[in-house]
N, C-alpha and C positions, 0 to 999 in steps of 0.2 A: 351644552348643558345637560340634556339627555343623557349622551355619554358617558359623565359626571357621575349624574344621578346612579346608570346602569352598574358603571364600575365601584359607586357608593355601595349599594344593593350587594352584589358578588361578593365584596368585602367583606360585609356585615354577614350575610347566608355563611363563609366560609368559619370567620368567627363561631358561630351559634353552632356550626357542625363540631370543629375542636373543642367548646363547650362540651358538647352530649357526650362524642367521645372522651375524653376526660372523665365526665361524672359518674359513666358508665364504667372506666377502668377503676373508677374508687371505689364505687360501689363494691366491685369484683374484691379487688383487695380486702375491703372490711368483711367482705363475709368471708373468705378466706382465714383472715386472722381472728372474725371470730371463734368459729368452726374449731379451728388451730389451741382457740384457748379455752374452748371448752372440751377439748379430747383431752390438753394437758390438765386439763380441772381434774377430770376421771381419771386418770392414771395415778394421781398425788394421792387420790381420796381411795382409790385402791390399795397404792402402797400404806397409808395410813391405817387404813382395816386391818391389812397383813401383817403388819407390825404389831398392832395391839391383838391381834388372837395369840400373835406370837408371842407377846408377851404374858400374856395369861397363861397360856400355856406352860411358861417358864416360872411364874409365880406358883404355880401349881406344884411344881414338880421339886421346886425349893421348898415348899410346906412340906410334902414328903421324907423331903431329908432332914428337915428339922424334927420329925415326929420319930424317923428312925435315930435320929442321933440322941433322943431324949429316952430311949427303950421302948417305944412300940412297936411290935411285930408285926411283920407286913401283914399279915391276918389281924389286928387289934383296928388298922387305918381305917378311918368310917368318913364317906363324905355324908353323911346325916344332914339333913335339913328337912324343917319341918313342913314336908310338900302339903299337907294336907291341914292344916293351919288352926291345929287341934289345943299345940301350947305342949302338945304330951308324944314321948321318944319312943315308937314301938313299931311294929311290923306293918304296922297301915302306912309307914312313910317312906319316902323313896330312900334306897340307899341305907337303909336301917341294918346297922351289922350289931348281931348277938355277941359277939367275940371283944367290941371295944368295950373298954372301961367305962363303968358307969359316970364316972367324974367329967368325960368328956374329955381325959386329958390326951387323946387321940384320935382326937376329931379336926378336920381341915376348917369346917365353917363354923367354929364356936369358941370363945374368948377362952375357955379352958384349955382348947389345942391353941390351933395356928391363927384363929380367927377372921382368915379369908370371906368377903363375902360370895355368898352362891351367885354366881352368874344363868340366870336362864338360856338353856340351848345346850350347856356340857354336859356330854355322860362320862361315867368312869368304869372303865369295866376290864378284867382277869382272865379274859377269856383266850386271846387273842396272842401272838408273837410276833415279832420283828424277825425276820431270817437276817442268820450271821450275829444276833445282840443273844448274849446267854446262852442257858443249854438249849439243847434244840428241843430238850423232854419236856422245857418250862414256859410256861405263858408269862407275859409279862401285864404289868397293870400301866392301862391306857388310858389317858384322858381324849376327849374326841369333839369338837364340832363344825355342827350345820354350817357352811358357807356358801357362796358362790361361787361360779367358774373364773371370774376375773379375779377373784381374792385368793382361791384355792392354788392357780398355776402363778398368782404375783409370790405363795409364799415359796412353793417351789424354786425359784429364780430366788429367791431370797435367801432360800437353805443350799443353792447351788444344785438344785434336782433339776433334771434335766423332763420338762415337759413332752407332752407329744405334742406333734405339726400344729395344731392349735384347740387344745384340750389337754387336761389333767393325764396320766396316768390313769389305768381301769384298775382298782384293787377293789377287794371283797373284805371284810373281818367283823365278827360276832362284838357288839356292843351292847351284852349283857348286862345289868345290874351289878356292882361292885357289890357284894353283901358280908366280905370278909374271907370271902372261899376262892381260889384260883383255878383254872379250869383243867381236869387231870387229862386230856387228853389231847394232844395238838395234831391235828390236820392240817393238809395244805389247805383247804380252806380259810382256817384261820389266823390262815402265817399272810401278814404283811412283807409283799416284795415276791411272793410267789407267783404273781403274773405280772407285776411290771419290775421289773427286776432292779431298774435304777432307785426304788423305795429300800432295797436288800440295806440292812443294815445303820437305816436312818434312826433318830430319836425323836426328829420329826418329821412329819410332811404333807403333804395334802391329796385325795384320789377321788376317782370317780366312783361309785359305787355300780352292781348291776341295776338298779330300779334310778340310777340316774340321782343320784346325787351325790355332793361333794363334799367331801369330811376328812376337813383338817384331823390328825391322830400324832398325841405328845408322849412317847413313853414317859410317864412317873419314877416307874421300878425298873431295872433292868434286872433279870432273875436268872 
């Protein structure tokens, strides 16, 4: 009876140990697979990002060409909006170009041009070139923005630019004020693809800057 009993015991103890192991190799797995679905969370919500700057970017650059195909001068295009929330279009506002038309019918963010709304975070600026795009004497006009390193290298892989080992490309360029004037003098400094070379000749792409930030740049114009 003892015996019984001993070999009852043994049985049961061996039971309760494949138990624990078991619950412990599930355990294992679910965090495994959570982990797993939320790295694939980030990567979708990344590509998602990259896609809509990428879009804007392109929405931008079609306003452009709809304002040149209508007879505005690349010196007329004004991305005008009214930053300082006066009601009134003059020099105290970002982006305020003396050169466009008063009627506004060369304007990106107002129902008389293209009527885009301003997105906060874009700058537009003339200052700047693309190496290999246009003359080399001409700066081109560039739309640009702030993003992060996981959005900045997912657009690269997206426009088929070739990242570094795990970071953006390092580029520099002047993100002046668009005010109607283009910049008469072009430097390597502010030629895009002068120090990462696989940017040479993009219309977009995304870089590091020196002070460490990351800024998607769409050429509008190519000049």
């Amino acid at each position: 009876m003892m015996q019984e009993i001993k070999e009852e015991s043994g049985n049961a103890m061996w039971f309760i140990l494949i138990a624990i192991a078991l619950m412990g190799g599930l355990t294992i797995m679910l965090s495994r697979t959570s982990g797993t679905s939320e790295e694939t969370g980030d990567f979708e919500r990344t590509q998602i990002s990259a896609a809509e700057v990428m879009r804007e970017g392109k929405a931008l650059e079609i306003a452009v060409d709809n304002l040149r195909a209508r007879g505005c001068s690349e010196n007329e295009i004004s991305f005008w909006h009214d930053s300082d929330g006066n009601n009134t279009e003059d020099a105290s506002d970002d982006y305020y170009n003396a050169n466009s038309p008063t009627n506004r019918t060369c304007h990106i963010f107002q129902p008389e041009g293209v009527g885009l709304t301003y997105e906060t975070g874009w700058t537009f600026s003339g200052t700047s070139r693309v190496l290999s795009l246009g003359s080399d004497a001409r700066t081109e006009l560039v739309a640009s923005f702030e993003t992060n390193i996981s959005v900045c290298m997912q657009v690269n892989t997206l426009s088929s630019i070739a990242n570094a080992a795990s970071d953006a490309p390092s580029e520099d360029f002047d993100r002046t004020e668009f005010t109607g004037t283009f910049g008469t003098t072009v430097t390597n400094g502010f030629t895009i693809g002068n120090t990462s070379t696989q940017l040479d000749g993009t219309f977009q792409n995304c870089s590091k800057n020196t002070g460490g930030d990351y800024i998607y740049a769409h050429v509008l114009l190519e000049r």
